[in-house]
Every structure is written in structure tokens, then in C-alpha cells.
SERO-4910 file (N, C-alpha, C, O; in steps of 0.05 Angstrom, whole numbers):
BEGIN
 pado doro    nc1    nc2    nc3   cac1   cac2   cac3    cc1    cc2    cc3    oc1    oc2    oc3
  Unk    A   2405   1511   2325   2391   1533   2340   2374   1549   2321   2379   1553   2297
  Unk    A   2346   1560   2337   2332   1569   2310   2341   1601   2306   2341   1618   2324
  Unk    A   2347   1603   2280   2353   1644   2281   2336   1656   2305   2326   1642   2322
  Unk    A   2334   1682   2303   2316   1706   2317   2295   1707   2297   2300   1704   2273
  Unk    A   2266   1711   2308   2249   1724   2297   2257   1745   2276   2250   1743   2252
  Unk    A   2270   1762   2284   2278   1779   2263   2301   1778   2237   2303   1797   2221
  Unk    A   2312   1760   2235   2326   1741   2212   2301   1718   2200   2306   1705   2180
  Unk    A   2287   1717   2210   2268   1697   2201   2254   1713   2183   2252   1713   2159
  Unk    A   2247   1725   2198   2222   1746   2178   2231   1756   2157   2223   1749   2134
  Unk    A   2256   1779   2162   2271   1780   2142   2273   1769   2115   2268   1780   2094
  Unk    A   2282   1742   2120   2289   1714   2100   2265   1714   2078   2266   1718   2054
  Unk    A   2238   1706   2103   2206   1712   2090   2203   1727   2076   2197   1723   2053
  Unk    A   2208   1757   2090   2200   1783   2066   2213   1777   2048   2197   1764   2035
  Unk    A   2238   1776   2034   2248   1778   2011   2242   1752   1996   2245   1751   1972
  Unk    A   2234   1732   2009   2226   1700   1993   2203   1713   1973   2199   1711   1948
  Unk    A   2184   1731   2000   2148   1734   1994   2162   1764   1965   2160   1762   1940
  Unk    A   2169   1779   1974   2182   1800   1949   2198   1793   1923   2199   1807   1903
  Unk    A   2210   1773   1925   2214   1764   1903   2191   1740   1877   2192   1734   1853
  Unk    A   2175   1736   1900   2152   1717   1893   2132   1731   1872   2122   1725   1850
  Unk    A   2128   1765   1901   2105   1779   1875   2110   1804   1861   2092   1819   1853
  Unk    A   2144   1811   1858   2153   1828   1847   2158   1845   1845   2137   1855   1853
  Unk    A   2174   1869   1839   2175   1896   1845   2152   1912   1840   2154   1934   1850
  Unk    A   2129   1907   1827   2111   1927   1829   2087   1911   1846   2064   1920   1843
  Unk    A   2090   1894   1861   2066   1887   1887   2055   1914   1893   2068   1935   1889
  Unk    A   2032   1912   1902   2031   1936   1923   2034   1926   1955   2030   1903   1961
  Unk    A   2041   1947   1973   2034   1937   1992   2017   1956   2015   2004   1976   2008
  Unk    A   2018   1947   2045   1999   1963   2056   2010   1998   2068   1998   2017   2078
  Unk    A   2043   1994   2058   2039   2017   2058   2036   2036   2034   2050   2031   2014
  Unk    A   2017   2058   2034   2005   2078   2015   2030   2087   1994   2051   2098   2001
  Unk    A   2025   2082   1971   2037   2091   1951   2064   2080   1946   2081   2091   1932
  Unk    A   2065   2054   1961   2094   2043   1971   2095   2015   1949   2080   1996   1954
  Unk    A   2112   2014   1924   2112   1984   1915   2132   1967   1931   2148   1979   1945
  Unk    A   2132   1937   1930   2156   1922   1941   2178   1934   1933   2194   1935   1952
  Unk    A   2187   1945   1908   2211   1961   1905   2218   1977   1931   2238   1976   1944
  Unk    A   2185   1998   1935   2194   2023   1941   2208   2010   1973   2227   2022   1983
  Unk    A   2196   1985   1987   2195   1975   2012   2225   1972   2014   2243   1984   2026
  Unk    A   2225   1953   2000   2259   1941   1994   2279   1966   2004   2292   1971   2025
  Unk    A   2275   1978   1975   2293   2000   1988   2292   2024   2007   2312   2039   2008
  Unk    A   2270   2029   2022   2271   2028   2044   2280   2021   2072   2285   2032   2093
  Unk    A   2280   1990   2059   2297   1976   2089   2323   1982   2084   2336   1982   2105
  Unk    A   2338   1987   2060   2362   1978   2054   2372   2006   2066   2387   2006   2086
  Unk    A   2361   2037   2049   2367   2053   2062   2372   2061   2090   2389   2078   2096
  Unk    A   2353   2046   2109   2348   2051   2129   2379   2032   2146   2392   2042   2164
  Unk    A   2383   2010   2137   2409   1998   2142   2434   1994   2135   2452   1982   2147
  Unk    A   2432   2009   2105   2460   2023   2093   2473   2040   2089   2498   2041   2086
  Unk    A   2452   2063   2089   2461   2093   2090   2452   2100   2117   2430   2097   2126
  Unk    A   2470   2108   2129   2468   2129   2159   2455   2153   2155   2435   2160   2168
  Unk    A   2469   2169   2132   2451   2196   2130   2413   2191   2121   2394   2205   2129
  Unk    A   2413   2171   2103   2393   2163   2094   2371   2155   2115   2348   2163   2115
  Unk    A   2382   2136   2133   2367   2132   2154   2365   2156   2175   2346   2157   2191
  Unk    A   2385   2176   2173   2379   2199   2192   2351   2210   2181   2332   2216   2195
  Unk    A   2351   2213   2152   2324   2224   2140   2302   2216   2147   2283   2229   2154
  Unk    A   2304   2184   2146   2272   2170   2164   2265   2184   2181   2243   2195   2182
  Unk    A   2284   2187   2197   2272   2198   2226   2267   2224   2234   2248   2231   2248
  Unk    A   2288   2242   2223   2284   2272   2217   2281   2283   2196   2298   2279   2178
  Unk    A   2260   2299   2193   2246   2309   2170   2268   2329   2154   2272   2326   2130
  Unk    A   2281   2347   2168   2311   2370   2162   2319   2348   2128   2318   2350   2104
  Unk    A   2327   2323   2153   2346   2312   2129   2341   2292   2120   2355   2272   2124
  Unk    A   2312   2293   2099   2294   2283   2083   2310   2283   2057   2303   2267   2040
  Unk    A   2327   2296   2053   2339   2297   2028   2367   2281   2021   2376   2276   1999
  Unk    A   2379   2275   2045   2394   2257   2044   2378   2220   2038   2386   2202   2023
  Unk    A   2360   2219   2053   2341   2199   2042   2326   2195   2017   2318   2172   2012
  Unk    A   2322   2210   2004   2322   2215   1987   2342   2207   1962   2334   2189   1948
  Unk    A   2361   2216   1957   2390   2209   1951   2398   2181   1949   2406   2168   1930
  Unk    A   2394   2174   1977   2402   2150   1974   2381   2128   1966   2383   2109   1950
  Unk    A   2364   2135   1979   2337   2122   1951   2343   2117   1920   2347   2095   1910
  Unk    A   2342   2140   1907   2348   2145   1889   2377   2127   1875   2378   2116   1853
  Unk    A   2388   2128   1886   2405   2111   1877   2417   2086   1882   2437   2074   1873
  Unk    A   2396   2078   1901   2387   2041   1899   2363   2044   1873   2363   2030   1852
  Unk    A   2349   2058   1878   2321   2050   1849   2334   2049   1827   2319   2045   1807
  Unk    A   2363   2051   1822   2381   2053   1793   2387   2019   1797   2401   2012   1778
  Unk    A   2384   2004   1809   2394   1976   1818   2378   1956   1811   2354   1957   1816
  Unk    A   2386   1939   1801   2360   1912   1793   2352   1894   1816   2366   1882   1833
  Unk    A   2317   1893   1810   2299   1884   1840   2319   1858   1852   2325   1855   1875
  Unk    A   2325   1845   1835   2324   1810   1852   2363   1824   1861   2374   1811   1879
  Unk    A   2375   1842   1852   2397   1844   1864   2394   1862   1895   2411   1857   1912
  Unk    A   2375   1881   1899   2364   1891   1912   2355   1868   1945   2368   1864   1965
  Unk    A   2330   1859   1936   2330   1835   1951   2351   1817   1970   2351   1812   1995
  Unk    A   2369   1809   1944   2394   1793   1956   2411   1803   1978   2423   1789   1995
  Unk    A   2410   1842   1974   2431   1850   1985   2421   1856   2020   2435   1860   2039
  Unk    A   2382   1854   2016   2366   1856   2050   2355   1835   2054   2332   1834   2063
  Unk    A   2374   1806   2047   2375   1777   2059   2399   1781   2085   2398   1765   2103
  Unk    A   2416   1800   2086   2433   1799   2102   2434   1825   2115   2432   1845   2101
  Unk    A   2437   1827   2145   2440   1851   2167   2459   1868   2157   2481   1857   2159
  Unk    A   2460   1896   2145   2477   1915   2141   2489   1927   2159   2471   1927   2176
  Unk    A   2506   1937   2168   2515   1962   2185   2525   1951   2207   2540   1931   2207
  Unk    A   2510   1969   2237   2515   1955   2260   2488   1933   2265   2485   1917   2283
  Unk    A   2468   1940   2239   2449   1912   2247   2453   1883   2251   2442   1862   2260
  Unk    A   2481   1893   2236   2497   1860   2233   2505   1855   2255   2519   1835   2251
  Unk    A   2505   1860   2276   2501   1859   2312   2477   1842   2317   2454   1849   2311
  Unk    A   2485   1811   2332   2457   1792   2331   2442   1816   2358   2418   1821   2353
  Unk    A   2452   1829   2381   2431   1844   2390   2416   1870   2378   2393   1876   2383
  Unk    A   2433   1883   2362   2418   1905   2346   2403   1908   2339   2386   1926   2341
  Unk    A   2407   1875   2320   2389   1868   2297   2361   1857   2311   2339   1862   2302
  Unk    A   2367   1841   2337   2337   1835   2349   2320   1855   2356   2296   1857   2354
  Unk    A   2342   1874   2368   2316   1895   2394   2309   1924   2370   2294   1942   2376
  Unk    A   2323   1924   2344   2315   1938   2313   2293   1933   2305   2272   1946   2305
  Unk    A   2300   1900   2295   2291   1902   2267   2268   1877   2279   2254   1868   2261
  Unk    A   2265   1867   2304   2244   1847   2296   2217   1858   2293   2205   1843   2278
  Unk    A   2199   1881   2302   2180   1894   2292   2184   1902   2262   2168   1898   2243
  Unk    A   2203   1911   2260   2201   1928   2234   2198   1908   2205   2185   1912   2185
  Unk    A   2220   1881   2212   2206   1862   2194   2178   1847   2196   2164   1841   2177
  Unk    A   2173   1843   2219   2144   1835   2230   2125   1855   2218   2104   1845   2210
  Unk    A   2127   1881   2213   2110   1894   2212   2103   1896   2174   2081   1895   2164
  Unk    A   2133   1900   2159   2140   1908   2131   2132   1884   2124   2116   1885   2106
  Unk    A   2139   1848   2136   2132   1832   2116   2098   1834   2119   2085   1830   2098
  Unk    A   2087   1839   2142   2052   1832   2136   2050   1859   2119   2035   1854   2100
  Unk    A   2060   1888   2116   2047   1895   2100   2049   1892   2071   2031   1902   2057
  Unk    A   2073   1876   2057   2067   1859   2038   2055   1836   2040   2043   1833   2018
  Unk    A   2052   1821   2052   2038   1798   2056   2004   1805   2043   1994   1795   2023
  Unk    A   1992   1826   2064   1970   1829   2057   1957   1848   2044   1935   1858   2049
  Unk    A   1981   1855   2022   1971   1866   1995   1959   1845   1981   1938   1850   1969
  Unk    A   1967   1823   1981   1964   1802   1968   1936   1790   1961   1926   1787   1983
  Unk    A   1919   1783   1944   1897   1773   1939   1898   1751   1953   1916   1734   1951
  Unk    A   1874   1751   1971   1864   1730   1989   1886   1719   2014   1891   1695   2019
  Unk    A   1895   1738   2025   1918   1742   2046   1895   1715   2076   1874   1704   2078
  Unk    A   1915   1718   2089   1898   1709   2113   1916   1705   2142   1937   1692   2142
  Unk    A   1905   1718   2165   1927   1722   2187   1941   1691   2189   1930   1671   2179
  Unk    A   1969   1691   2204   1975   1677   2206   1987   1669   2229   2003   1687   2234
  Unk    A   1988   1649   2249   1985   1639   2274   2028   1626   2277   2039   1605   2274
  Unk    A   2040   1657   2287   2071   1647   2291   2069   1633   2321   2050   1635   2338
  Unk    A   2087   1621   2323   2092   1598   2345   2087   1611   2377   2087   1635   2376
  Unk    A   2084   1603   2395   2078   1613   2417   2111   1623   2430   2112   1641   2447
  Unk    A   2131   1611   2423   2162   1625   2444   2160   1654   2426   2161   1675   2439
  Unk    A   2158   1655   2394   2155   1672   2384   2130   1702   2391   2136   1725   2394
  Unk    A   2117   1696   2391   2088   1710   2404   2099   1717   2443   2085   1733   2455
  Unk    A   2111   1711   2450   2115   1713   2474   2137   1734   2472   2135   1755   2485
  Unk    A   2167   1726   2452   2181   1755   2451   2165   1773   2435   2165   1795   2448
  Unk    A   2156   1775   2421   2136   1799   2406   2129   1817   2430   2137   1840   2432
  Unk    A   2112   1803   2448   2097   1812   2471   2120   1827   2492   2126   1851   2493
  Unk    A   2128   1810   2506   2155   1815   2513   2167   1847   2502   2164   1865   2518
  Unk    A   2177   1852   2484   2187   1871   2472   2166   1896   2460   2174   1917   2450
  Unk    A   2138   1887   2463   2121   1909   2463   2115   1918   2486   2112   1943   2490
  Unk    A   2111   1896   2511   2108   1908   2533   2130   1934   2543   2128   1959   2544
  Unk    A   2147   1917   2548   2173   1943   2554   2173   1962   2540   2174   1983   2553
  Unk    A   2172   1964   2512   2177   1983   2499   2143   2002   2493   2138   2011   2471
  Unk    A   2128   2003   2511   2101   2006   2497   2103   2046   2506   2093   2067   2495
  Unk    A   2115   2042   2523   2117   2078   2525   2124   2094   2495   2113   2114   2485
  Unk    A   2141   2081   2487   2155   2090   2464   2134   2084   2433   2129   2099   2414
  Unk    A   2125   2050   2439   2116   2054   2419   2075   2069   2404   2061   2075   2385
  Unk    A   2079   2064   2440   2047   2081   2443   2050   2114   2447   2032   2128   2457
  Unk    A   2073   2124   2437   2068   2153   2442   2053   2172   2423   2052   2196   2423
  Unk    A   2042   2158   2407   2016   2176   2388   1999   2162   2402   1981   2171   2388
  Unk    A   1985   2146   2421   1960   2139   2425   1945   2175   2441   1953   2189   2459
  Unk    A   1928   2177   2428   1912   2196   2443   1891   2199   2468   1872   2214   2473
  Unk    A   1904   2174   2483   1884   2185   2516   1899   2159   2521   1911   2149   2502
  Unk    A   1898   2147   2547   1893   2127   2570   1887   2104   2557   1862   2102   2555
  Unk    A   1900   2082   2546   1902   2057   2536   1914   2035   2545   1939   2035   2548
  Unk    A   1902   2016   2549   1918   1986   2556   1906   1980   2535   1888   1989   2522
  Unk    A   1929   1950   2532   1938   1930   2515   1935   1909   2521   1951   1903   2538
  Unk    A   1913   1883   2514   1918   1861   2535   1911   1830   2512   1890   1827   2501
  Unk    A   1931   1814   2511   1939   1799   2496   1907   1775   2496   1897   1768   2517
  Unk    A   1895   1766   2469   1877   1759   2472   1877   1721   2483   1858   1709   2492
  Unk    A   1899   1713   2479   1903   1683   2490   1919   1685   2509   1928   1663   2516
  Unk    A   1928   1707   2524   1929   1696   2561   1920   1717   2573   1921   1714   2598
  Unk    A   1910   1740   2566   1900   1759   2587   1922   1775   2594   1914   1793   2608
  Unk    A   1937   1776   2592   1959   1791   2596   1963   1823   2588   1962   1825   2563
  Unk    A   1967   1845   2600   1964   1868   2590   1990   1892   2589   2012   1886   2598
  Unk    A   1986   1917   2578   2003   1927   2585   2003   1950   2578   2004   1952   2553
  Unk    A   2001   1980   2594   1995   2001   2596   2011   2019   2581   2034   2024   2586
  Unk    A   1993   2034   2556   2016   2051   2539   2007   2075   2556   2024   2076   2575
  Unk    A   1993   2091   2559   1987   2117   2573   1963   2119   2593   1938   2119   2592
  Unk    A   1983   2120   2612   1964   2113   2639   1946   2143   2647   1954   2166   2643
  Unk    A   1923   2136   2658   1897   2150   2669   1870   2142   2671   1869   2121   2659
  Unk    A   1849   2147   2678   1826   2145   2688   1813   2142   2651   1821   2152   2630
  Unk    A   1791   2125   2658   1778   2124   2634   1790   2116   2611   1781   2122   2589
  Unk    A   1812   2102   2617   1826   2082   2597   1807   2068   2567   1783   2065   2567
  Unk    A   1821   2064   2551   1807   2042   2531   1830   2031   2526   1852   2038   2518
  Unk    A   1815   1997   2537   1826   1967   2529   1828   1960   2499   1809   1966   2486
  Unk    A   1846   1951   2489   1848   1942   2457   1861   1907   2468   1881   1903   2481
  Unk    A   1845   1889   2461   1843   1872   2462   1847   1850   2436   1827   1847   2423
  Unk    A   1871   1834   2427   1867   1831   2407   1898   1806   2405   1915   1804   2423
  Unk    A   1898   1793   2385   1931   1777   2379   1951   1787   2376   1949   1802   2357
  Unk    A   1972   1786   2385   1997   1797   2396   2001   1808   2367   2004   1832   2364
  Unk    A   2002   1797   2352   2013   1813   2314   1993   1837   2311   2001   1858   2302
  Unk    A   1968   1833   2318   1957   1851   2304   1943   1870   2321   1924   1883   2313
  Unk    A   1955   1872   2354   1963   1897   2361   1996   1907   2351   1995   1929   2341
  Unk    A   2011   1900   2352   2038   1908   2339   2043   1919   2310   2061   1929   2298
  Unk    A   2012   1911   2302   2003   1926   2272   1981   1952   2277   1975   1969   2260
  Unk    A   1970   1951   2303   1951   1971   2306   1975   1992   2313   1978   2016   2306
  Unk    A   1990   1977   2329   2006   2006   2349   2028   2019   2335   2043   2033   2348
  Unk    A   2031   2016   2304   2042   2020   2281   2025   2029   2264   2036   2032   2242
  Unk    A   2004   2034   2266   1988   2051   2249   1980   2037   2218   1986   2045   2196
  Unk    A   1966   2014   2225   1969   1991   2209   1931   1992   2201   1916   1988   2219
  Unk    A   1925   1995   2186   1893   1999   2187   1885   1957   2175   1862   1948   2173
  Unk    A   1905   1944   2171   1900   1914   2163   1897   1904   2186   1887   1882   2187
  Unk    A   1909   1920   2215   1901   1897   2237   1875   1886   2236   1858   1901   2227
  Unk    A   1867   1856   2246   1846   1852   2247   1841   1839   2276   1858   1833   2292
  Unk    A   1811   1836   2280   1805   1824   2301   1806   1840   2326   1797   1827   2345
  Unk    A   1815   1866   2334   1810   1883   2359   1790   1887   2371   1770   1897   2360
  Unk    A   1789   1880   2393   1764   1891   2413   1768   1919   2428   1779   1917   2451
  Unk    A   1763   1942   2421   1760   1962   2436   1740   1963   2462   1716   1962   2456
  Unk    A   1748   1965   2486   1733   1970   2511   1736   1994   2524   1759   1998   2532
  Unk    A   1717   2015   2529   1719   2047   2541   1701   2063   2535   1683   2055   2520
  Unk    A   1700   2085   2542   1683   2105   2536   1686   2116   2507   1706   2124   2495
  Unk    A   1655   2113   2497   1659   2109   2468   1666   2132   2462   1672   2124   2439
  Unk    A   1674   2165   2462   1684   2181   2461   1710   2174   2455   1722   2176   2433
  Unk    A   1721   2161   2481   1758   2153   2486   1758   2126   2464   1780   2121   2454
  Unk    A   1739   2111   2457   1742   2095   2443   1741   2105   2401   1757   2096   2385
  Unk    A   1729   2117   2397   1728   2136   2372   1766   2148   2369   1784   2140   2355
  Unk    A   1763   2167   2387   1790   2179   2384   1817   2162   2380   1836   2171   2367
  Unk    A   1817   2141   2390   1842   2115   2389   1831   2109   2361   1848   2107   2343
  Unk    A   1799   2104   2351   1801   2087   2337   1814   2106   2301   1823   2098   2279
  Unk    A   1808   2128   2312   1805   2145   2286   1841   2161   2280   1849   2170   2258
  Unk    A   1862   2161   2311   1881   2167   2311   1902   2156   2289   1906   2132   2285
  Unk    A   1913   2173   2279   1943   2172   2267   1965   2153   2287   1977   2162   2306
  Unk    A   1965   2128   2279   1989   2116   2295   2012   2119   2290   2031   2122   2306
  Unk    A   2013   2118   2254   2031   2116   2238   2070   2114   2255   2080   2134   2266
  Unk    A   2082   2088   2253   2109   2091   2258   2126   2075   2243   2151   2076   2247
***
């Protein structure tokens, strides 16, 4: 049986992070593969740590525990976010978690990389992607700033983050809207459709998640 998307990727990111080392850069700002790594780890080993991700109050508990994975050696680091920590170690947790979040962390190492180039995942795969952005697009479109649909560029398929009049269409491959709607400035290939006003403001918005 084949893993989940999100054990797959997983596997990938730490293959691709061990490949270009703890000081890679990647796409996110000021972030080395170190800093990524332990990021994920925090985010799935420490509870208080991961409370910090999310709430700013308790930034300092994240912190902390940062800090004291960066005392740890890279390739031991790595080894220890080859495997689901916590309750991620739940095969549902870990799908309806972490498969964006590795989808999203391995492309932005991926395409730190000199001479990067998108890459074309399987269609059952591209279908849960979709799948799980559709449903979840309230949540994950709640920084979009006006009236946006979403509509998949190989079947037409769409799906409404903030509904109203004078919408703008983003048109584009299932990954790299899931990198736009993450605040991903590497997405490539989008077609914006709308009033170029409503189209500026999406394009210039803070997605960041």
C-alpha cells in the first residue's frame, strides 16, 4: 500500500535536507534547513513550543525549545523528523496536519536550490491536495483580501475562499495554489482574473501561514 502524501513528503524533505545541508537556504526568509528542521520538530514535539507557533503570548516557550534542539547535531535532527512525533503519530492526524505543511516546507527547500524546477505529483495525489484545500479553503483563505475563487488549471474545477460580487479567479496547478494560499511568493504559473483593483490587492496581500 502506498504511505500518505504526507509521510511521503516528509521522507523527501529530510532525504532533500540532508542532501544540501544545514546551512541551505530556503524559501522561507531568514530560515536555514536547520532553522526548518527544527521547526517541524518543535512544532511536533514540544506542545508548549508549538503553542508558540500559533500564539504570539507564548513565543517564548518556542523559543526555548528551539533553542535547545539547535544544541543537537543536523543529520541527528533530521533522523528524529523521518518519523510522526506526538499525536501526529495518528495515521489521521498526521494526514489532515501535516500533508500541506510538508508539501509546502519541502518546496520551500526544494526551491532554494540552484536551478529548481516545478514538479508534476501523480494525479490520486493532486486530487487529495485539492480535495483538502477545497474543504478547508475558508480557513485557509482567511487572509485573502476581497472575493476569490480558486479553480484547478487541468480540470476546471473551483473553489470559493471568500464569497461576493467582483470576485478574482486565481487559476493555476493544484501545488502552486497551495503555495500561493500560504503566502509562498515561488508559486509559479497563476492566472489572476478580476477587477484589476481586486486583482492588485490579492496580488500584493500578506498570505503568510
Amino acid at each position: 500500500m502506498t504511505e500518505p502524501l504526507s509521510r511521503r513528503e516528509r521522507a523527501a524533505l529530510c532525504d532533500l535536507a540532508l542532501e544540501v545541508g544545514p546551512d541551505s537556504p530556503t524559501e522561507c526568509t531568514g530560515w536555514t534547513a536547520k532553522d526548518l528542521v527544527i521547526h517541524l520538530l518543535v512544532r511536533e514535539r514540544s506542545p508548549l513550543g508549538a503553542a508558540g507557533i500559533m500564539a504570539s503570548p507564548l513565543a517564548g516557550f518556542t523559543k526555548r525549545a528551539s533553542e535547545r534542539f539547535e544544541q543537537r547535531e543536523y543529520a541527528a535532527l533530521v533522523d528524529r523528523l523521518r518519523s510522526p512525533g506526538g499525536m501526529f503519530a495518528i495515521p489521521a492526524v498526521d494526514k489532515a496536519a501535516n500533508t500541506f505543511e510538508y508539501v509546502v516546507h519541502h518546496e520551500d527547500l526544494r526551491r532554494s536550490q540552484p536551478g529548481w524546477e516545478p514538479r508534476q505529483l501523480d494525479l490520486v495525489d493532486l486530487d487529495a491536495l485539492w480535495g483538502q484545500l477545497a474543504k478547508g479553503l475558508g480557513f485557509f483563505g482567511r487572509k485573502l483580501p476581497g472575493p476569490t475563487v480558486v479553480r484547478r488549471a487541468d480540470t476546471g474545477a473551483t473553489a470559493v475562499g471568500k464569497k461576493g460580487a467582483a470576485a478574482v479567479t486565481v487559476t493555476g496547478d493544484v501545488v502552486e495554489l497551495v503555495l500561493f494560499l500560504f503566502g509562498r511568493p515561488a508559486a509559479r504559473g497563476l492566472e489572476f482574473d478580476g477587477p484589476d483593483e481586486a486583482v492588485s490587492a490579492l496580488r500584493e496581500a500578506d498570505l503568510g501561514a
